[in-house]
C-alpha positions as a Markdown table, in Angstrom:
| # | Residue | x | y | z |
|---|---|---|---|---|
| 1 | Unk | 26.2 | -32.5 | -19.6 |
| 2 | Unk | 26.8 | -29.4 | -17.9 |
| 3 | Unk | 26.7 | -31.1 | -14.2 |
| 4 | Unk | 29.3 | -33.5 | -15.9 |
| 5 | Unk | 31.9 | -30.7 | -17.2 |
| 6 | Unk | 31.5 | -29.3 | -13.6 |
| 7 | Unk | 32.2 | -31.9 | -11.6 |
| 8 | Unk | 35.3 | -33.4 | -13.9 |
| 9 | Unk | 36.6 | -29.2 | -14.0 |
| 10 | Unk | 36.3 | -29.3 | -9.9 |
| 11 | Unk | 37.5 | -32.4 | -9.6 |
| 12 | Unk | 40.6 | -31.9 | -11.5 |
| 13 | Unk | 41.1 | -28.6 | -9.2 |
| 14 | Unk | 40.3 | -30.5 | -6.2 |
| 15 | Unk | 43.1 | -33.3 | -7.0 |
| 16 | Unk | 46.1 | -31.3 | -8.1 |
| 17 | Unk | 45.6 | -27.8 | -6.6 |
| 18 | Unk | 47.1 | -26.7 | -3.4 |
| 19 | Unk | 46.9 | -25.8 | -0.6 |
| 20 | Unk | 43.4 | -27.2 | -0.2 |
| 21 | Unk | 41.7 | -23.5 | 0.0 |
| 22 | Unk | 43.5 | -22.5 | -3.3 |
| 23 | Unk | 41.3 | -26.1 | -4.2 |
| 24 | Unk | 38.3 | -24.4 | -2.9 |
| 25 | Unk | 38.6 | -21.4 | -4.8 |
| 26 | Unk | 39.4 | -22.9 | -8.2 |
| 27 | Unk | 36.3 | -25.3 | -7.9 |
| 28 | Unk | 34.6 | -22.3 | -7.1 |
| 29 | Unk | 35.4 | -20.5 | -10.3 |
| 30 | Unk | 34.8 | -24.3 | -12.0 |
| 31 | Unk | 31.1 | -24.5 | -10.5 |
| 32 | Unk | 30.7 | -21.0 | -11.8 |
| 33 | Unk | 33.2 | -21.5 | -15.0 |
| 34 | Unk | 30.7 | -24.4 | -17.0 |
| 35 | Unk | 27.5 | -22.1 | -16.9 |
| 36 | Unk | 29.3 | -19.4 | -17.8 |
| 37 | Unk | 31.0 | -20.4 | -20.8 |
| 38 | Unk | 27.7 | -22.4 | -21.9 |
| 39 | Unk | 25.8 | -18.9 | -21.5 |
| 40 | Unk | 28.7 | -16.7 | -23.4 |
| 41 | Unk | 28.9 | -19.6 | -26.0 |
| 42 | Unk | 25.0 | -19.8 | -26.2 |
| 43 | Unk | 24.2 | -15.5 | -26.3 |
| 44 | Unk | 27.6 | -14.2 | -25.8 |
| 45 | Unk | 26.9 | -12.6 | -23.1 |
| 46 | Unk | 28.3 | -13.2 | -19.3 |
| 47 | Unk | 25.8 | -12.4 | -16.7 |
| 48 | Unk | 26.7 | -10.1 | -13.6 |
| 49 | Unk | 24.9 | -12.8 | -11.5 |
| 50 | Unk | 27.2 | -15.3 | -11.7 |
| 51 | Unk | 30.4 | -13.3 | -13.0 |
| 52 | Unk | 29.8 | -11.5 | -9.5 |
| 53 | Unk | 29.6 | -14.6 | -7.6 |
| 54 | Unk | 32.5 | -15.9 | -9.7 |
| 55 | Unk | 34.8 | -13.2 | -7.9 |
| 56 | Unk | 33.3 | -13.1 | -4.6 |
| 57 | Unk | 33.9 | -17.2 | -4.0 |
| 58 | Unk | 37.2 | -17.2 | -5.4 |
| 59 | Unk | 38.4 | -14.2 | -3.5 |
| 60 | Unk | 36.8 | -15.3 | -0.1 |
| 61 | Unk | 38.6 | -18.5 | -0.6 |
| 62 | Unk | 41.8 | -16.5 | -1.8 |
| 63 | Unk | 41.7 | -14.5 | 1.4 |
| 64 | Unk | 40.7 | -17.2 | 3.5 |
| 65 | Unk | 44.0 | -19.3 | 1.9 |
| 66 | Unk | 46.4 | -16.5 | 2.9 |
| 67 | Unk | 45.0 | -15.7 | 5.8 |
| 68 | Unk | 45.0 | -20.0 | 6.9 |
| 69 | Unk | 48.4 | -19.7 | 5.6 |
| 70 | Unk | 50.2 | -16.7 | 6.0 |
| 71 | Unk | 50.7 | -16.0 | 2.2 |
| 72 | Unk | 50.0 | -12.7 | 1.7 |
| 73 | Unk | 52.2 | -12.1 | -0.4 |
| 74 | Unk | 50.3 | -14.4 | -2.5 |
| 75 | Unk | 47.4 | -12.5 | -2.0 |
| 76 | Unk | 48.7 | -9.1 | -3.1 |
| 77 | Unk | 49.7 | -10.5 | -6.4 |
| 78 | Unk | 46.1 | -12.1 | -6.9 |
| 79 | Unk | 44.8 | -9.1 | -6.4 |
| 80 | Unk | 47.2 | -7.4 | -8.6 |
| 81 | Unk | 46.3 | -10.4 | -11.2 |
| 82 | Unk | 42.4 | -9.7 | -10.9 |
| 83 | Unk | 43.3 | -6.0 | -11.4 |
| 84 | Unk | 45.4 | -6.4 | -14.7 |
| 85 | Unk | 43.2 | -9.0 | -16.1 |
| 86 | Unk | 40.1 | -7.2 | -15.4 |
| 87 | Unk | 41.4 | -3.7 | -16.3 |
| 88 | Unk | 42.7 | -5.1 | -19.6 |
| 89 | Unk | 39.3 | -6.3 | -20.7 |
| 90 | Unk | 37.8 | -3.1 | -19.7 |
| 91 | Unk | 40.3 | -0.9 | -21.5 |
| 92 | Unk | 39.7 | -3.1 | -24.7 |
| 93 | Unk | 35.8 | -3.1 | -24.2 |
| 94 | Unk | 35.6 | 0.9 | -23.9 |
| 95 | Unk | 38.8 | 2.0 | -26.6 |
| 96 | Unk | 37.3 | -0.6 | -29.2 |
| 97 | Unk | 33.4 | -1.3 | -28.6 |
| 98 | Unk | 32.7 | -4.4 | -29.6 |
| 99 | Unk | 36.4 | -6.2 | -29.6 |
| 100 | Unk | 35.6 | -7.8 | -26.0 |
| 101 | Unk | 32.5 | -6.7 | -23.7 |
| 102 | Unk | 32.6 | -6.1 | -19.9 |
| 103 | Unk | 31.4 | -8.8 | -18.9 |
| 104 | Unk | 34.6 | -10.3 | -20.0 |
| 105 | Unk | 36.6 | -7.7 | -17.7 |
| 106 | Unk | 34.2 | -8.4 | -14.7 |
| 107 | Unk | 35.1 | -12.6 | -15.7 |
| 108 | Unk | 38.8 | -11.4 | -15.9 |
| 109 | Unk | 39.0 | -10.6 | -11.9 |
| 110 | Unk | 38.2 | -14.1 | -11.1 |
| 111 | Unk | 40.5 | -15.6 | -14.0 |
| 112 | Unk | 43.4 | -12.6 | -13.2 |
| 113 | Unk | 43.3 | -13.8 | -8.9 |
| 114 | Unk | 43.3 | -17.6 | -9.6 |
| 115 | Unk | 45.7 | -17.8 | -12.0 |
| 116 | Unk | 48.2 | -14.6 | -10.3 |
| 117 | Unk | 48.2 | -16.5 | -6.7 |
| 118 | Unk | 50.5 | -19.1 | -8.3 |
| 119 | Unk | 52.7 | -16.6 | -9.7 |
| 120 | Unk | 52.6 | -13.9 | -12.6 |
| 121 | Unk | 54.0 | -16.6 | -15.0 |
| 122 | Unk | 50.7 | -18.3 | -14.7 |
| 123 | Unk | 49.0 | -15.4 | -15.0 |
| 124 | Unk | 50.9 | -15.4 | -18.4 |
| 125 | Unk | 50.2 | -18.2 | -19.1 |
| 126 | Unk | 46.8 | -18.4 | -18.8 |
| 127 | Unk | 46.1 | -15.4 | -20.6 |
| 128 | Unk | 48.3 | -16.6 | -23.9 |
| 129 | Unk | 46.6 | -19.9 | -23.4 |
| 130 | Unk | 43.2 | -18.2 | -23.8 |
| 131 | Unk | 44.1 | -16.3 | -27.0 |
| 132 | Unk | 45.8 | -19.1 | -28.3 |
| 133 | Unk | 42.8 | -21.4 | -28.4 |
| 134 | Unk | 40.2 | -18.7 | -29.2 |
| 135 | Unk | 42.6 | -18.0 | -32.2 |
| 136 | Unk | 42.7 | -21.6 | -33.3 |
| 137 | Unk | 38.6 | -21.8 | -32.4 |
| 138 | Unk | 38.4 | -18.8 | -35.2 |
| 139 | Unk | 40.7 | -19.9 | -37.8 |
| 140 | Unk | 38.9 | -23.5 | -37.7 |
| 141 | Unk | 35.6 | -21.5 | -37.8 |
| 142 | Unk | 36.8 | -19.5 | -40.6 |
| 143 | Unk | 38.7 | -23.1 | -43.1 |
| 144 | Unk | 35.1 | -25.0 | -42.4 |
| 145 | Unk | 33.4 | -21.6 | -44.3 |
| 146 | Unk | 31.4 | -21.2 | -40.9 |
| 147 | Unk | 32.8 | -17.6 | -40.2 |
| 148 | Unk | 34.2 | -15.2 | -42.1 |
| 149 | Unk | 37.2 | -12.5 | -41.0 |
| 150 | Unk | 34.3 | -10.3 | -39.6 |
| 151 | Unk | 32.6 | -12.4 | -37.4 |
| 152 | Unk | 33.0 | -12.3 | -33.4 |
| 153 | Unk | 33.4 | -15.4 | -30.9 |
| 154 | Unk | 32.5 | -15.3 | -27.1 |
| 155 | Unk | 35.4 | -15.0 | -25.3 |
| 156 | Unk | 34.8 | -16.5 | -21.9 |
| 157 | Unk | 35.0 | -19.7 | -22.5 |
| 158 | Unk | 38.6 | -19.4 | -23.8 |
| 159 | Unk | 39.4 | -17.3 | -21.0 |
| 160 | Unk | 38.0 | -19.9 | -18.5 |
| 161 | Unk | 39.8 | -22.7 | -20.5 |
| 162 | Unk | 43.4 | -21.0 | -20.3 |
| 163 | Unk | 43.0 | -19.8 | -17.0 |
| 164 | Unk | 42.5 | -23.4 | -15.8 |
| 165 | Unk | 44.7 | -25.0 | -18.1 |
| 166 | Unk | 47.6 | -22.9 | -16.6 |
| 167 | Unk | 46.4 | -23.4 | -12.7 |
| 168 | Unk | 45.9 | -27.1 | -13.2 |
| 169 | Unk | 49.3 | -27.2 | -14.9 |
| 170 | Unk | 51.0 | -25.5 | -12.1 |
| 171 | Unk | 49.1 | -27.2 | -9.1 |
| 172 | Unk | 50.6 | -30.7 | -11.0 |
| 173 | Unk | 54.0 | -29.1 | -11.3 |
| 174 | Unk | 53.7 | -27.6 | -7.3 |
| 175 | Unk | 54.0 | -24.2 | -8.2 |
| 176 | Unk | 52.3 | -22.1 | -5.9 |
């Protein structure tokens, strides 16, 4: 199952995302997304081994793309992406313990540089996207008497999900 989710999550970067090192980097992050959101979903927990290699593939692809390219401005504002996703997470998990962990700030540099090279409307987007669905994962938790207002849900996975929604969206639209 999980080889499935990963190939149909690369494969869907691989056919609409462009240019093709932008692809490379977003089946990357897919190859690294599935296990990660199984894990977080499983122990909620996000291991540095592969939230690591999550941000060191996408980025070397990132750099690679702009350097192939010449879009450096690109670059700058996936960086600038990865910093404000990853520094939001990490304010959250040090102001409120327990709201969001680190490991969700260390999988927020990976989500923040994918989803800033196509623009900081994707970034948006992809970060309202993951609360969105998190929200509606909690509430449906909560109406089938399976949660109450107190319990926590990993995160990851509805990062992941948002972040690729938006990138997929915008490689089909050409943005980026």
């Amino acid at each position: 199952m999980t080889a499935a989710a990963m190939a149909v999550l690369a494969g869907a970067g691989a056919a609409v995302v462009r240019p093709d090192l932008v692809a490379c980097a977003a089946c990357w992050l897919a190859m690294c997304a599935v296990p990660l959101a199984a894990i977080d979903g499983a122990v909620h927990r996000l291991p540095d081994a592969l939230t690591g290699a999550a941000f060191a593939g996408t980025s070397a692809f990132l750099l690679a793309a702009a350097a192939f390219d010449d879009r450096w401005t690109d670059l700058v504002r996936s960086g600038g992406g990865a910093f404000a996703v990853g520094g939001l997470f990490a304010l959250l998990a040090l102001a409120r313990p327990g709201s969001t962990g680190l490991g969700d700030a260390k999988l927020g540099l990976s989500v923040g540089a994918l989803a800033a090279w196509f623009g900081w409307g994707t970034l948006a987007l992809a970060g309202a996207a993951g609360f969105v669905l998190a929200g509606v994962y909690g509430l449906w938790l909560v109406a089938s008497g399976r949660a109450d207002l107190r319990s926590s849900i990993p995160f990851g996975p509805f990062l992941l999900a948002g972040c690729f929604a938006a990138v997929l969206l915008a490689g089909a639209t050409g943005i980026g």
